[in-house]
N, C-alpha and C positions, 0 to 999 in steps of 0.2 A: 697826252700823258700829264700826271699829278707834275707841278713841281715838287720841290725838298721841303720848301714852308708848308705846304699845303695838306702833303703827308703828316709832316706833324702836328700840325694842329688836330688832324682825323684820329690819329692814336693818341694824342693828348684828350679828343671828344671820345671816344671808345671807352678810353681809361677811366672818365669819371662817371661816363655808365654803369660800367662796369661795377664800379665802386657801388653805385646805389640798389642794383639790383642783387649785388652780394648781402649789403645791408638788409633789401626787404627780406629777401630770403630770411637772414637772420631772425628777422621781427616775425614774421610769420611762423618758422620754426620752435620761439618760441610760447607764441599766444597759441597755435597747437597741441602742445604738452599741457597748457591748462585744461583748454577744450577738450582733448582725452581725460585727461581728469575727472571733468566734471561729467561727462557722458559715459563714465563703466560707474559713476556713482549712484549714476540715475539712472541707469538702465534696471539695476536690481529692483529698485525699489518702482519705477512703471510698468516692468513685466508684474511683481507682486501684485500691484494693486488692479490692475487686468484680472490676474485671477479670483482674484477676491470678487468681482465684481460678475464674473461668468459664473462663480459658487453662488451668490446669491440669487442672481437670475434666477437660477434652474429650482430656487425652493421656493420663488413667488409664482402668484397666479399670471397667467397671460395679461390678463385685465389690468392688473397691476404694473405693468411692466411701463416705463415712463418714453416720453416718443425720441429722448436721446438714445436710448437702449433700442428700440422698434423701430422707430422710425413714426411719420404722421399720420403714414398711409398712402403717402404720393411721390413718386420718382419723377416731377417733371419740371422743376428747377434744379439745378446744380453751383454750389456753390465750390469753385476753384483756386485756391488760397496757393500763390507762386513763393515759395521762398529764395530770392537771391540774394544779391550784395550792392551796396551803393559805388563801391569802387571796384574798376576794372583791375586789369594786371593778374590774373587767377584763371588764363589758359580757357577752356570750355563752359568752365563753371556754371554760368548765365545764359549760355547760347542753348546749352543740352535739357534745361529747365520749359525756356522757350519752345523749344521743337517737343518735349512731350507734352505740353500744354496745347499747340498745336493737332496733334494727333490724337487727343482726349474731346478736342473742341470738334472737328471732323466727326469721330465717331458719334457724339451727342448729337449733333446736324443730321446725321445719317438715320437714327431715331427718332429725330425730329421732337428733340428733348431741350430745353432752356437752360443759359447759363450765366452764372457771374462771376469775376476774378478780381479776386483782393490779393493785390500785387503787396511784398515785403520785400523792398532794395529797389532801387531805381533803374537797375542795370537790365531788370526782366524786364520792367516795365518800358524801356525808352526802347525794347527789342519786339515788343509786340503792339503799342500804344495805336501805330499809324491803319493796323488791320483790325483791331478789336477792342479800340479806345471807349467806343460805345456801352460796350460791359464790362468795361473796369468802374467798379461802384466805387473803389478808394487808394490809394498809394500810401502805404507805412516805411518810414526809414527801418533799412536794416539792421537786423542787431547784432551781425557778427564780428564789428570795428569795437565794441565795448564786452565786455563780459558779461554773458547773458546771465540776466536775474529771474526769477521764480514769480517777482511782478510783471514781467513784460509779458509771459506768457498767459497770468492769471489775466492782464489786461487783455489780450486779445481770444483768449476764450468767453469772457464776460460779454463779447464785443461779439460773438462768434452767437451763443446761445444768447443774445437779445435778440438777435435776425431773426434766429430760427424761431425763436415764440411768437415773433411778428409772424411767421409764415413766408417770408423772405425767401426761403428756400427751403427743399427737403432734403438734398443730399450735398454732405461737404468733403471733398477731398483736398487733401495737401498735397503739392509736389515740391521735392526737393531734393537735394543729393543726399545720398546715405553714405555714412561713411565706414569705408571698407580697412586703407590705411594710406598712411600720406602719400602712396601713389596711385593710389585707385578712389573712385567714390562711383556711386551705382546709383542712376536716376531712379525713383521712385515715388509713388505713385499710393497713399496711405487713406481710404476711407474712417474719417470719425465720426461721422455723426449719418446714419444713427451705427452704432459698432460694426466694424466687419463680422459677420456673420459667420465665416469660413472660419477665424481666430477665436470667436466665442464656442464654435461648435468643438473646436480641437480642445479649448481650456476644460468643457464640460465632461470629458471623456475622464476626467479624474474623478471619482468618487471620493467626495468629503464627508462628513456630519457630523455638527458644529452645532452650537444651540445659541443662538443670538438675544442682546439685548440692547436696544426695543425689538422691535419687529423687522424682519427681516427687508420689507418693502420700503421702510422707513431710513434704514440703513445707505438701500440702492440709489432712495432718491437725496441723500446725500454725500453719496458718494461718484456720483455718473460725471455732475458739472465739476468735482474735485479733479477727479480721473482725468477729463477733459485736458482741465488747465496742465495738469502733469505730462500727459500726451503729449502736448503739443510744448512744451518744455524740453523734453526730449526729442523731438522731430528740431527745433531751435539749435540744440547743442549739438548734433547729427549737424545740421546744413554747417554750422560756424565751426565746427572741426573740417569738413568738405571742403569749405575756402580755403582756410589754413592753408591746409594740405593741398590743394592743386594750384596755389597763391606760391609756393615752396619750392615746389617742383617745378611751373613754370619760371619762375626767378629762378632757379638753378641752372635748367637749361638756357637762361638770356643770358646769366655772368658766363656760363662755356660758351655758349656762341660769341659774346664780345670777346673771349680769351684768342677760340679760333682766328676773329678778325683783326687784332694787334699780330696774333704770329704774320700773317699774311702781309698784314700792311708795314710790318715790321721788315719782312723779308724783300717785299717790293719798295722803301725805303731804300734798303741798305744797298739792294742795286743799285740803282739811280743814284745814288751815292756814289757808287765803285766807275758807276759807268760816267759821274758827271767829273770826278777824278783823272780816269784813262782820259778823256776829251780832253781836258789841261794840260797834261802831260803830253799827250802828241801835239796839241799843238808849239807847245814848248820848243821841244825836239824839232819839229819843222821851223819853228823860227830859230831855234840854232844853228841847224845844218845849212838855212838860208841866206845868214850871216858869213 
């Protein structure tokens, strides 16, 4: 059994837990209210310009059509772009990333399809490094400890459609958490290049007509690698609200489990107390009565 010192030093250790994971919670709580913010901001305006961009399609020639929008003609590299987090303490956040990354890589194998993964946060990367180190082409620090900017993403799409003009690869997917709200986020699984097909076909189902100037093809082919970087800008502000939020929620549930573990060690103290008491007191009394 604990001594009396021993207890309390354990609830005095509890207690300044306690205290910091009330804290992160806080910090996270509120760099999440930003993150929401900035993601119903940009959501209007990259569903817009998706549209915009499936109205023009539909009035150029096929021939026309550029290989970010089409594709190159070949499905047999894949490029797999992980978004997690550099720090832990955010519950599944990074594990649920890893494991459909996992079962993305399986089905490619099974096709007998090629693949590469551009890790964003360390946390993915240090979770899959020792079984698929060999096609991780790069590791990017994560961007959801700062306030994502409109450059980080321009940057890693410039980074994104250099490959592809090498030929690098023909199909690029993102995976990352979507975020649903600070208690839920939903793993997902987002083709960009060359567009999902299935989301261009639903946009086109709107009948437009518009009269463009310059030309409509001229338009698309600067507007595909804009789109891009905005995309994936949004997928950025999605994953760094996702941490927040299950960074929030797991810190909440650590400060009530340390609460639960002071009541406990509190209540097994104060025996041990009562019972190191009663001990004194009989013996008292038997050396009284033996007097």
């Amino acid at each position: 059994m604990s001594t009396l010192k021993q207890l309390r030093l354990r609830i005095s250790g509890v207690k300044s837990t306690q205290k910091i994971t009330k804290t992160m919670k806080m910090v996270a709580a509120s760099k999440l209210l930003k993150a929401q913010e900035q993601q119903k901001h940009t959501k209007t305006y990259a569903d817009k310009m998706y549209h915009v961009i499936a109205q023009l399609s539909e009035s150029v020639d096929d021939r026309d059509l550029t290989p970010l929008l089409v594709g190159n003609g070949n499905k047999k590299m894949y490029l797999l772009v992980t978004i997690g987090s550099d720090k832990g303490l955010c519950g599944s956040y990074n594990s649920v990333v890893a494991r459909r990354l996992r079962s993305q890589i399986e089905l490619l194998e099974e096709a007998s399809k090629n693949y590469k993964i551009l890790c964003i946060g360390k946390k993915v990367f240090d979770q899959i490094k020792s079984q698929y180190g060999k096609s991780i082409i790069e590791v990017l620090p994560g961007m959801s400890e700062k306030q994502v900017k409109y450059d980080d993403a321009q940057f890693l799409s410039d980074k994104i459609i250099a490959w592809f003009g090498k030929n690098e690869f023909d199909v690029c997917y993102f995976i990352y958490n979507e975020f649903q709200n600070a208690l839920k986020q939903n793993i997902a699984m987002r083709k960009l290049i060359p567009m999902n097909e299935e989301l261009l076909s639903i946009e086109k189902q709107e009948k437009h007509v518009y009269e463009y100037e310059p030309k409509e093809k001229d338009i698309l082919q600067h507007l595909l690698p804009l789109n891009l970087a905005v995309q994936i800008y949004y997928i950025l502000l999605e994953a760094g609200a996702s941490e927040q939020g299950a960074r929030m929620t797991s810190m909440d549930a650590a400060t009530n489990n340390a609460k639960d573990m002071i009541d406990k060690l509190t209540l097994l103290y104060n025996r041990s107390r009562q019972a190191a008491i009663t001990k004194e007191l009989i013996e008292i009394i038997s050396s009284a009565e033996s007097i």
